[in-house]
C-alpha positions, 0 to 999 in steps of 0.5 A: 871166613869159612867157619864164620859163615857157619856160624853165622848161619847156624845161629840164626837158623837156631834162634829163629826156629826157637822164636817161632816155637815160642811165637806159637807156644804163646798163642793169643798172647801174641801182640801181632796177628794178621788182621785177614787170617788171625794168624801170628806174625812172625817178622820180629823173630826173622829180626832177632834170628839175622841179628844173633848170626850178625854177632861176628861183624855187628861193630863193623856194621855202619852205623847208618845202615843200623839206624834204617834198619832200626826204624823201618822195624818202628814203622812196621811194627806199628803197621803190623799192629794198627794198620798204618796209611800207605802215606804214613809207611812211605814215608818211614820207609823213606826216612829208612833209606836217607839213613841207608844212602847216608851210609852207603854214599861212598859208592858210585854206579857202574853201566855195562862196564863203563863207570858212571859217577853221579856224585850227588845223585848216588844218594838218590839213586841209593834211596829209590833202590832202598824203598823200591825193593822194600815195597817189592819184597813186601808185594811179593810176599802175597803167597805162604813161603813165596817172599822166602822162597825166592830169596833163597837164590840171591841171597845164596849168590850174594855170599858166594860173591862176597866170598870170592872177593873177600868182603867177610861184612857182606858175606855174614850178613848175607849168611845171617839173613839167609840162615834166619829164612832157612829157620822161618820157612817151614813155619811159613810155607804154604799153610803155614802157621806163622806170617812174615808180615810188614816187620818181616818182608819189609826188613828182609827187603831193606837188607837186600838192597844194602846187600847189593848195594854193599857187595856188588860195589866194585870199587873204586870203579862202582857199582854193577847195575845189571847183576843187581837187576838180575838178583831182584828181577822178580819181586822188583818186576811184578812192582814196576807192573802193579804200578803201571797196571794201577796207573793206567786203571785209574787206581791209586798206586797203594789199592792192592789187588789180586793181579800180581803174577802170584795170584794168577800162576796160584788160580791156574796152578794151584799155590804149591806150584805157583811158589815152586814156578817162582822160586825157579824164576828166581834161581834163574835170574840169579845164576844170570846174575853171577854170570854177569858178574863173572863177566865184569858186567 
C-alpha cells in the first residue's frame, strides 16, 4: 500500500501544479474568475489533480459516493460562474449528499464506545454531515491558503488511520486530496494568485466527510463520533457560530459577514498569522483526534 500511497500523491501534487500553471498561463481566457478580486478559480484543477491520484482505486470507488461528487461539481461550477441563490446551492448540495448517504448507508454511529444503531436515521445523520462540512469548508475558506492550510492536518490523520487498519480506498483517497492541496497551496496561499472558490472548497468539503464517514467506521460496531468532531472542529465550529450569530442577529443565515474567527484573528494579527494560528488549531484537534481514536473512542 506504501508505493500506492506515493503514487497517489505524487500524481496529484504533479498534475495540479501543471493545471495551475496553465490556469494562469491562459490569463483572461479563463471562464472562472472571482467576481470581488478578478482573480482566476482554480477548483477545477484541485478536481482534476485528486481524480488522476485516485487512478489506482477509481473501480473500487462506490458508485454513489461519484455521482455526489459529480454533482456538487455541477452546481458550483455554475455558481462559480453566475452566482447561484443560496437556496439554489442548498439544495444541489443536498442532492449531493442523498447520493452520499446512498452509498454510505451500511454504517452505523458509535458513541464514546457504546454502539448506537439508527438504522434509518444513519441516512439523515450521513446527510446532515455531508452539507455541514460542505458549508463549513467553504466558510472557512475567507483567507488565501486558510481552507488548505487546516486540512493539511486531518487529511494527514486520516491516511495514517486508514493505513493502520488496512483500508487501501480511503488511505488513497485521502493521499490524492492531500497531495492535490500540497500542489495548490503555493498558488493560493496569502496573495496568492489562484482561488479555491465554490468548485474547490465545496469539493474538498464533500471529501472530507466521506473520508470520516469511510474511515473512521469501525465496523461492525459503527462509526467514531468524537474522532471525527476532533478532525473537523475548526471549520464545522466557526459554522455552528456563524449560524447562531446570524440567528440571534435577525440575519438570514446565508448574509455573509466579517465575524468569522479568521477575519477577527486576521485585523488583530495580520493574515499571514492568522492562517498560521488556525493551522495550529488545526494540527491540534487532529492529534486529539487520533488519540481518540487509539483509545477506541
Amino acid at each position: 500500500m506504501v508505493w500506492s500511497l506515493l503514487m497517489a500523491v505524487l500524481l496529484s501534487l504533479a498534475v495540479t501544479i501543471v493545471g495551475a500553471l496553465l490556469i494562469l498561463h491562459a490569463g483572461r481566457t479563463w471562464p472562472f474568475r472571482a467576481a470581488d478580486e478578478g482573480r482566476p478559480i482554480g477548483g477545477p484543477v484541485l478536481l482534476v489533480g485528486t481524480l488522476v491520484g485516485m487512478i489506482p482505486i477509481f473501480s473500487d470507488l462506490n458508485l454513489f459516493l461519484l455521482a455526489g461528487a459529480a454533482v456538487i461539481l455541477l452546481v458550483s461550477l455554475i455558481d462559480d460562474r453566475i452566482d447561484l441563490s443560496p437556496r439554489y446551492k442548498l439544495l444541489g448540495q443536498g442532492v449531493a449528499a442523498t447520493f452520499a448517504a446512498i452509498g454510505l448507508s451500511s454504517l452505523h454511529l458509535i458513541s464514546l464506545g457504546t454502539a448506537v444503531y439508527l438504522g434509518s436515521a444513519q441516512w439523515f445523520v450521513t446527510f446532515l454531515w455531508v452539507v455541514g462540512l460542505m458549508n463549513a469548508v467553504n466558510l472557512i475558506d475567507g483567507l488565501d491558503g486558510l481552507a488548505i492550510a487546516t486540512l493539511f492536518s486531518p487529511l494527514t490523520a486520516l491516511i495514517i488511520i486508514a493505513f493502520s487498519i488496512g483500508s487501501s480506498v480511503g488511505a488513497i483517497l485521502a493521499a490524492a486530496t492531500l497531495g492535490a492541496l500540497v500542489g495548490f497551496y503555493p498558488f493560493n496561499r496569502h496573495r496568492g494568485r489562484l482561488l479555491l472558490g465554490d468548485t474547490g472548497a465545496e469539493l474538498l468539503g464533500y471529501l472530507l466527510a466521506i473520508l470520516t464517514l469511510m474511515i473512521l467506521n469501525r465496523d461492525p460496531e459503527g462509526w467514531s463520533i468524537l474522532p471525527a468532531l476532533f478532525l473537523v472542529a475548526l471549520p464545522l465550529s466557526d459554522t455552528v457560530f456563524a449560524v447562531i450569530r446570524r440567528i440571534v442577529r435577525g440575519q438570514s443565515i446565508f448574509q455573509g459577514d466579517k465575524r468569522h474567527i479568521h477575519h477577527r484573528l486576521a485585523i488583530r494579527f495580520g493574515v499571514r498569522k492568522a492562517v498560521a494560528i488556525l493551522a495550529g488549531t488545526s494540527i491540534a484537534s487532529s492529534g486529539i483526534a487520533f488519540l481518540l481514536w487509539r483509545a477506541g473512542l
